[in-house]
DRENBARO-928561 format. One record per residue (C-alpha): y, x, z. Coordinates in steps of 0.05 Angstrom, whole numbers, padded with zeros to 5 digits, always signed. Each point is the difference from the previous one (the first is absolute). Layout:
REM DRENBARO-928561
YXZ...
//
This chain:
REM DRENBARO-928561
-00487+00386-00457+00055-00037+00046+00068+00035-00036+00063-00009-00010+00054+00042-00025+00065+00015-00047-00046+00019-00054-00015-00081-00014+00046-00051-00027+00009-00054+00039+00012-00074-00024+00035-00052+00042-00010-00071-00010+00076-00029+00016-00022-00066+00010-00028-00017+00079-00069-00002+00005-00044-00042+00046-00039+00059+00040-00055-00044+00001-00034+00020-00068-00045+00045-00001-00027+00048-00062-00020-00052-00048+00072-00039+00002+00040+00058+00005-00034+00038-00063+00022-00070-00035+00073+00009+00024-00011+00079-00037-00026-00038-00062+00034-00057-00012+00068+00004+00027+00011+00075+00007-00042+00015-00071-00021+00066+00031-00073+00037-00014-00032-00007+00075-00045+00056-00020+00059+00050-00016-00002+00027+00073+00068-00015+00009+00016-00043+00073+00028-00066-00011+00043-00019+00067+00004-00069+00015+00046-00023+00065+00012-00071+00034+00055-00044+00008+00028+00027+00072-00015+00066-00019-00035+00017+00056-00065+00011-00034-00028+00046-00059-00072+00008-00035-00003+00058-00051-00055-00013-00059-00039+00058-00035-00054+00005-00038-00038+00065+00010-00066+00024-00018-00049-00050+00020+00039-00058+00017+00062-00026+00019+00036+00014+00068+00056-00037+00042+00049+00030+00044+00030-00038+00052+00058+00006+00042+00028-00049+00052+00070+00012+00030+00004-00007+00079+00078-00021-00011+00047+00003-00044-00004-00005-00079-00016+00046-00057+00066+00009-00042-00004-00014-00075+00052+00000-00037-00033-00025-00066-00009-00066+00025+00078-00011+00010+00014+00013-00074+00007-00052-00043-00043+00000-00069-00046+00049+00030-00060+00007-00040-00074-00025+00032-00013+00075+00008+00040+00060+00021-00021+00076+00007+00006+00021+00063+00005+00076+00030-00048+00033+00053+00058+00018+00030+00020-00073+00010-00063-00024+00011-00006+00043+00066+00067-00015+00014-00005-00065-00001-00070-00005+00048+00036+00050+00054+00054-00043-00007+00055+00036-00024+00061-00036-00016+00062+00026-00045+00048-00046+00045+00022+00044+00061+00005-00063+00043-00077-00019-00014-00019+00065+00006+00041+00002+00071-00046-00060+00017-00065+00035-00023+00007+00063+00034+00025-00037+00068-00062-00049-00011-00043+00061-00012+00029+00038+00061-00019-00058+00042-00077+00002-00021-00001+00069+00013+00038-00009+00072-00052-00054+00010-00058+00040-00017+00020+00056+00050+00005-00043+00049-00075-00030-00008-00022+00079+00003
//
């Protein structure tokens, strides 16, 4: 079943990741540099340099599945990767997690630029109607 929710811990790998793996190479980055169990059912979050992209890994009854998300503009916000001596792998919150994808930003000015950026779309999309 296609699920997510708050009752899953959530990994994040700090360190950019090319989106171009696919299952095998990212179970290897849960493995080797994360030393996490793949088959714990936890999601293991993996984002890439410009921060535009995401692809969430899960193993779930059956087999394993990627979720992917592409940004139209702007950039995720992560503050883990700003930190110095952050460690390979960080929990992350549902909370975040969706905050992050809708892109919701703590910074009032980014946010300003989201919601105008998002008002536009939706001006745009009225207009096509």
């Amino acid at each position: 079943m296609f699920s997510l929710g708050d009752g899953t811990r959530f990994w994040l790998y700090t360190k950019p990741t090319d989106m171009r793996k696919n299952f095998n190479m990212l179970s290897g980055i849960v493995n080797n540099d994360m030393r996490q169990n793949l088959y714990s059912g936890d999601i293991f979050v993996f984002v890439n340099a410009s921060n535009n992209m995401m692809k969430l890994l899960r193993y779930e009854p059956g087999g394993l599945v990627i979720y992917n998300k592409r940004l139209d503009h702007g950039r995720m916000h992560l503050v883990e990767r700003i930190q110095e001596g952050d460690p390979t792998v960080s929990p992350f919150e549902w909370r975040r997690l969706v905050d992050t994808i809708q892109g919701i930003i703590d910074d009032p000015r980014c946010r300003l630029r989201q919601l105008k950026a998002v008002r536009d779309l939706q001006r745009e999309a009225a207009n096509k109607i």
